[in-house]
Backbone atoms as SQL, in Angstrom:
CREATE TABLE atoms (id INTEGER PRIMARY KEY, chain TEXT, resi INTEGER, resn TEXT, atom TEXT, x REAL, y REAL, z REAL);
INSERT INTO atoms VALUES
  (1, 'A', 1, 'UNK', 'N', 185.734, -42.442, 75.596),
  (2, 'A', 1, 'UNK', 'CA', 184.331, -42.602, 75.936),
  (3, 'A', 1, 'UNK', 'C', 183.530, -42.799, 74.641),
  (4, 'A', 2, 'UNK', 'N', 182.621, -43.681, 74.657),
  (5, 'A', 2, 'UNK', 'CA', 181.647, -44.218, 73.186),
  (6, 'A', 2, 'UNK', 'C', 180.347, -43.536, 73.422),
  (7, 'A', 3, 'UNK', 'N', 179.734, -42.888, 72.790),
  (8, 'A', 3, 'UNK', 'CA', 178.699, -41.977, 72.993),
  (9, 'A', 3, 'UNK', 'C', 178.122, -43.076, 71.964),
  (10, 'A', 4, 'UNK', 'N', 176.460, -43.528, 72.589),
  (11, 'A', 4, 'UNK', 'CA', 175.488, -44.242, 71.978),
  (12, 'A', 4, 'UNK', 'C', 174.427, -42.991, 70.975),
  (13, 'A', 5, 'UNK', 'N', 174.012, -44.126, 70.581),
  (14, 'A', 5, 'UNK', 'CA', 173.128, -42.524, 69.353),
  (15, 'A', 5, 'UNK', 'C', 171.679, -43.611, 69.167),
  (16, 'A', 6, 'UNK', 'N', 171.224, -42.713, 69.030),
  (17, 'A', 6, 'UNK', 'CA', 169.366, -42.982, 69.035),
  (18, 'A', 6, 'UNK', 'C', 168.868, -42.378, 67.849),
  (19, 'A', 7, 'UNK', 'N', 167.264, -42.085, 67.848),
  (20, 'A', 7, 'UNK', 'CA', 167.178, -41.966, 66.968),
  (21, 'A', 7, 'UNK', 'C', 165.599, -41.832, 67.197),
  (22, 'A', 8, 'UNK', 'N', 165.092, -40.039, 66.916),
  (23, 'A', 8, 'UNK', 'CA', 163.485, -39.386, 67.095),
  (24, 'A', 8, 'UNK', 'C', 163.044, -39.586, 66.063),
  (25, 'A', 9, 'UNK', 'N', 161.585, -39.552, 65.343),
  (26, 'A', 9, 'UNK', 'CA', 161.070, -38.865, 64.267),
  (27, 'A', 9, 'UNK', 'C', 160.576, -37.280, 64.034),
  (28, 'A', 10, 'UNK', 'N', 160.619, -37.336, 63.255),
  (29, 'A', 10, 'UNK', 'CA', 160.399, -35.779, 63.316),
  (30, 'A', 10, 'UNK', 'C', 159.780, -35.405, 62.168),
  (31, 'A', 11, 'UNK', 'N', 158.484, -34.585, 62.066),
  (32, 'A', 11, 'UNK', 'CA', 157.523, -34.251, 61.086),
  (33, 'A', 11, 'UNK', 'C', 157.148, -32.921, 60.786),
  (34, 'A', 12, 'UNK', 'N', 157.968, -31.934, 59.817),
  (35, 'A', 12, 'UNK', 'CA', 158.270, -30.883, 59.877),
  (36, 'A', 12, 'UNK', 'C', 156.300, -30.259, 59.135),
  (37, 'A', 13, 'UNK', 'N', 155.466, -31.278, 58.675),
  (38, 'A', 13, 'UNK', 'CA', 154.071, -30.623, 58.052),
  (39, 'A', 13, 'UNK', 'C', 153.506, -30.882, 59.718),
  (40, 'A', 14, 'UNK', 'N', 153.264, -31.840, 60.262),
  (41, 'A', 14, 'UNK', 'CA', 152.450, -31.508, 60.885),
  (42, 'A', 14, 'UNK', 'C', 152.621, -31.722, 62.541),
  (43, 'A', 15, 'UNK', 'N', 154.203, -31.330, 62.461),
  (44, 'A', 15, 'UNK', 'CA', 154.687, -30.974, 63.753),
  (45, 'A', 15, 'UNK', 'C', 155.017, -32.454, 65.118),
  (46, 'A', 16, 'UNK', 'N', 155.055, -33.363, 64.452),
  (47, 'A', 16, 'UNK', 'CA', 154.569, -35.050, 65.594),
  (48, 'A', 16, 'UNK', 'C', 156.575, -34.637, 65.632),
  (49, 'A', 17, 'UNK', 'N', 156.736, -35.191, 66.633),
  (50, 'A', 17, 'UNK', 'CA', 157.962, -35.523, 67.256),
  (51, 'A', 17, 'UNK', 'C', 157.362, -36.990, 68.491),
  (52, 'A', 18, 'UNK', 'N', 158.582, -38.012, 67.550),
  (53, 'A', 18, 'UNK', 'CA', 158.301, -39.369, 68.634),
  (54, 'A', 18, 'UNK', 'C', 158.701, -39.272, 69.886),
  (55, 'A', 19, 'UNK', 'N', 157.849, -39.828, 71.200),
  (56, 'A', 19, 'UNK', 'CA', 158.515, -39.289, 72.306),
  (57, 'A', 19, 'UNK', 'C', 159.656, -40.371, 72.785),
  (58, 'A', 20, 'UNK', 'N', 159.687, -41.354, 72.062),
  (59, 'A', 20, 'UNK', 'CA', 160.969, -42.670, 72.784),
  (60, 'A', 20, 'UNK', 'C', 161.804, -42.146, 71.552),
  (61, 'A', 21, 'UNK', 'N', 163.104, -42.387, 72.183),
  (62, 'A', 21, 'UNK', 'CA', 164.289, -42.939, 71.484),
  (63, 'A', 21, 'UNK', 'C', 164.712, -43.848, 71.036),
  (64, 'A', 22, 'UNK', 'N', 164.774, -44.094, 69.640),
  (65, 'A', 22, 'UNK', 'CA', 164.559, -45.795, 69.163),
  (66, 'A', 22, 'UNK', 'C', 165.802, -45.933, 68.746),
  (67, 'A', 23, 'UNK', 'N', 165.734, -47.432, 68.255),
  (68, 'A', 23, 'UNK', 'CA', 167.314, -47.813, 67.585),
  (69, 'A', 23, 'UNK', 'C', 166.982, -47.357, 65.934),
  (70, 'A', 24, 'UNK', 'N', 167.923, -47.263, 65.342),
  (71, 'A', 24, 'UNK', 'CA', 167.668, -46.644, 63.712),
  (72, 'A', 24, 'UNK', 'C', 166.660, -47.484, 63.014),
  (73, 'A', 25, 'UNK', 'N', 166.469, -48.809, 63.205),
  (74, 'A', 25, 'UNK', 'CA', 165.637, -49.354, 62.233),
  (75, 'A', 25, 'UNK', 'C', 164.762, -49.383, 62.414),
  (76, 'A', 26, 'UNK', 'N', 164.159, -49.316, 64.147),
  (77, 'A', 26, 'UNK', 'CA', 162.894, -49.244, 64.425),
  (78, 'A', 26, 'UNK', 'C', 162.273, -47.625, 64.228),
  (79, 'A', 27, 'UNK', 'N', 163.590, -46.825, 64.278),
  (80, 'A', 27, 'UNK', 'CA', 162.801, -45.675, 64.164),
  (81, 'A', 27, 'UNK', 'C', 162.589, -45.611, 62.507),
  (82, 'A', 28, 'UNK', 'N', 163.287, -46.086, 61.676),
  (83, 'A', 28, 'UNK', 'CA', 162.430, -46.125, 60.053),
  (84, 'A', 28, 'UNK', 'C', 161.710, -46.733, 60.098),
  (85, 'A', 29, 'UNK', 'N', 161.059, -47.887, 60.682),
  (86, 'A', 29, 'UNK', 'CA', 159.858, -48.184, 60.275),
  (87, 'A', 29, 'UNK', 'C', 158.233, -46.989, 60.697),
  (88, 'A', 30, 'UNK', 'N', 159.127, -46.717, 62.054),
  (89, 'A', 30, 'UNK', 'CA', 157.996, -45.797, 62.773),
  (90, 'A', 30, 'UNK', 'C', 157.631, -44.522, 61.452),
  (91, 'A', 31, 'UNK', 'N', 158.381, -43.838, 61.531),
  (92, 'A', 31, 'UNK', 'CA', 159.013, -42.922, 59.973),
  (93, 'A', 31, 'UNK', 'C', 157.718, -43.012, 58.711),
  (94, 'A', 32, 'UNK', 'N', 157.500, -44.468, 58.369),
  (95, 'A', 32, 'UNK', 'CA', 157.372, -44.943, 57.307),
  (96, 'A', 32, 'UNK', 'C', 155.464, -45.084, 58.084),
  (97, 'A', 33, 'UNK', 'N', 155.439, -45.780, 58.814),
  (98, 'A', 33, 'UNK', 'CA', 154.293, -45.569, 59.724),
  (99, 'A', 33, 'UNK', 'C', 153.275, -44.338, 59.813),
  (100, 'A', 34, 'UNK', 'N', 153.861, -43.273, 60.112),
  (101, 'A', 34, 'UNK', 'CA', 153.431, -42.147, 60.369),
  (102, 'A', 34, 'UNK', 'C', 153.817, -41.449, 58.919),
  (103, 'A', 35, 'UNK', 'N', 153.902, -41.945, 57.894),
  (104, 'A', 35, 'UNK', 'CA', 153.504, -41.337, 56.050),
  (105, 'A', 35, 'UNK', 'C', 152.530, -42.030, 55.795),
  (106, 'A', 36, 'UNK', 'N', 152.336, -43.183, 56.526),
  (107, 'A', 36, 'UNK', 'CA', 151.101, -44.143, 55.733),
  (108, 'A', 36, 'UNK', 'C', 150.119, -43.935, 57.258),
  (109, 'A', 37, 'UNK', 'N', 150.326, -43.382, 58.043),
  (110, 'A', 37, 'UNK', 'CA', 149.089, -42.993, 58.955),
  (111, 'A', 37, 'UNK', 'C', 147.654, -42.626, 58.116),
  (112, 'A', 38, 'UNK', 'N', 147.801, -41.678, 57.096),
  (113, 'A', 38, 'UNK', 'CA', 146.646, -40.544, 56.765),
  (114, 'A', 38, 'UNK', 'C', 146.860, -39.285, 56.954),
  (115, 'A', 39, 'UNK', 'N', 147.873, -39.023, 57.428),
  (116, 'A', 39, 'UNK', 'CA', 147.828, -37.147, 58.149),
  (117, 'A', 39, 'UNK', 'C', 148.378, -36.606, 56.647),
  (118, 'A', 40, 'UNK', 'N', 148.347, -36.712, 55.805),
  (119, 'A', 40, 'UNK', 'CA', 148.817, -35.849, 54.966),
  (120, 'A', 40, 'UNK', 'C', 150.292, -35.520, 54.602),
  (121, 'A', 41, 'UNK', 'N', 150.894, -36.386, 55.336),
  (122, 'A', 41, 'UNK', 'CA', 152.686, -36.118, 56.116),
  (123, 'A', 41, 'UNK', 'C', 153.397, -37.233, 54.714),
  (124, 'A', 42, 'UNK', 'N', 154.117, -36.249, 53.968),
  (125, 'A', 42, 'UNK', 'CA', 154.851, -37.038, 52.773),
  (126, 'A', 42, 'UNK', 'C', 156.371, -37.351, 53.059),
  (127, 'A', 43, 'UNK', 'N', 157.181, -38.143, 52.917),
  (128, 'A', 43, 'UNK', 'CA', 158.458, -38.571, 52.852),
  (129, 'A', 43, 'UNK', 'C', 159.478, -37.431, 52.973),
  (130, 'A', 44, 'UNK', 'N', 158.746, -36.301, 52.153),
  (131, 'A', 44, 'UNK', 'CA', 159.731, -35.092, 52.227),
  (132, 'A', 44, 'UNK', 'C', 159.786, -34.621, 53.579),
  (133, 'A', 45, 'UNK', 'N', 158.907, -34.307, 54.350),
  (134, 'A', 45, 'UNK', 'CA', 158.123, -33.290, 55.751),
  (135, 'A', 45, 'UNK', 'C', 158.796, -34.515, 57.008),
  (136, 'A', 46, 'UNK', 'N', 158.906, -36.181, 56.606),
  (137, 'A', 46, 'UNK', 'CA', 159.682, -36.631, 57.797),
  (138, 'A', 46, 'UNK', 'C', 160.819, -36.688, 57.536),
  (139, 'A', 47, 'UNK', 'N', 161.361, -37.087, 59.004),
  (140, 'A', 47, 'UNK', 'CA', 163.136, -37.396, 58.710),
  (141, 'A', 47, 'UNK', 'C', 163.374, -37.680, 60.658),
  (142, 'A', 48, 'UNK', 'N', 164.334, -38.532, 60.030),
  (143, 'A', 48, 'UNK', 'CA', 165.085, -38.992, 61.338),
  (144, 'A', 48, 'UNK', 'C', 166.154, -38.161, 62.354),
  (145, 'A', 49, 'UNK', 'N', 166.133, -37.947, 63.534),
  (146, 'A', 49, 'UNK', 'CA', 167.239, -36.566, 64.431),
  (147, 'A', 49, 'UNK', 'C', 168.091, -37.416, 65.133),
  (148, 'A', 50, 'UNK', 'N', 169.092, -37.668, 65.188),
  (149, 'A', 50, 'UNK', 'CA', 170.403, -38.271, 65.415),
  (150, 'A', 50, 'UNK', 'C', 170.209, -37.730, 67.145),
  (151, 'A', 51, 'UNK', 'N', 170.105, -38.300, 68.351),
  (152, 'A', 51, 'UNK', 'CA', 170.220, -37.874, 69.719),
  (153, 'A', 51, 'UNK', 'C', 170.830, -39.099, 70.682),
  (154, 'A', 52, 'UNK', 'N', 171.699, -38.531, 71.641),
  (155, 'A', 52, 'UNK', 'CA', 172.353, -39.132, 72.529),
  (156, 'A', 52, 'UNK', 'C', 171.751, -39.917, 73.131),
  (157, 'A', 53, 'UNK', 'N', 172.337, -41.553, 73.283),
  (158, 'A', 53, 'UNK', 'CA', 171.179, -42.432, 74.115),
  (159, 'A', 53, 'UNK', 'C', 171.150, -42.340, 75.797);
């Protein structure tokens, strides 16, 4: 059995979790999106969560 993998954002300063499951590249851009929003949220505080599609 091939288990598909996805892919949340996740923002440990100011708590945003993406609610779709993206493919990896769209979820780095989103990632990269939400550091250059304004919230204060630096490269360190995001990161990508590996989840079952």
């Amino acid at each position: 059995m091939v288990v598909g993998w996805s892919y949340i954002v996740v923002c440990r300063n100011c708590g945003y979790i993406s609610a779709e499951k993206l493919p990896e590249k769209e979820a780095k851009a989103l990632m990269h999106e939400h550091v250059g929003d304004g919230a204060h949220c630096s490269t360190g505080y995001v990161s990508l969560m590996k989840v079952r599609s």
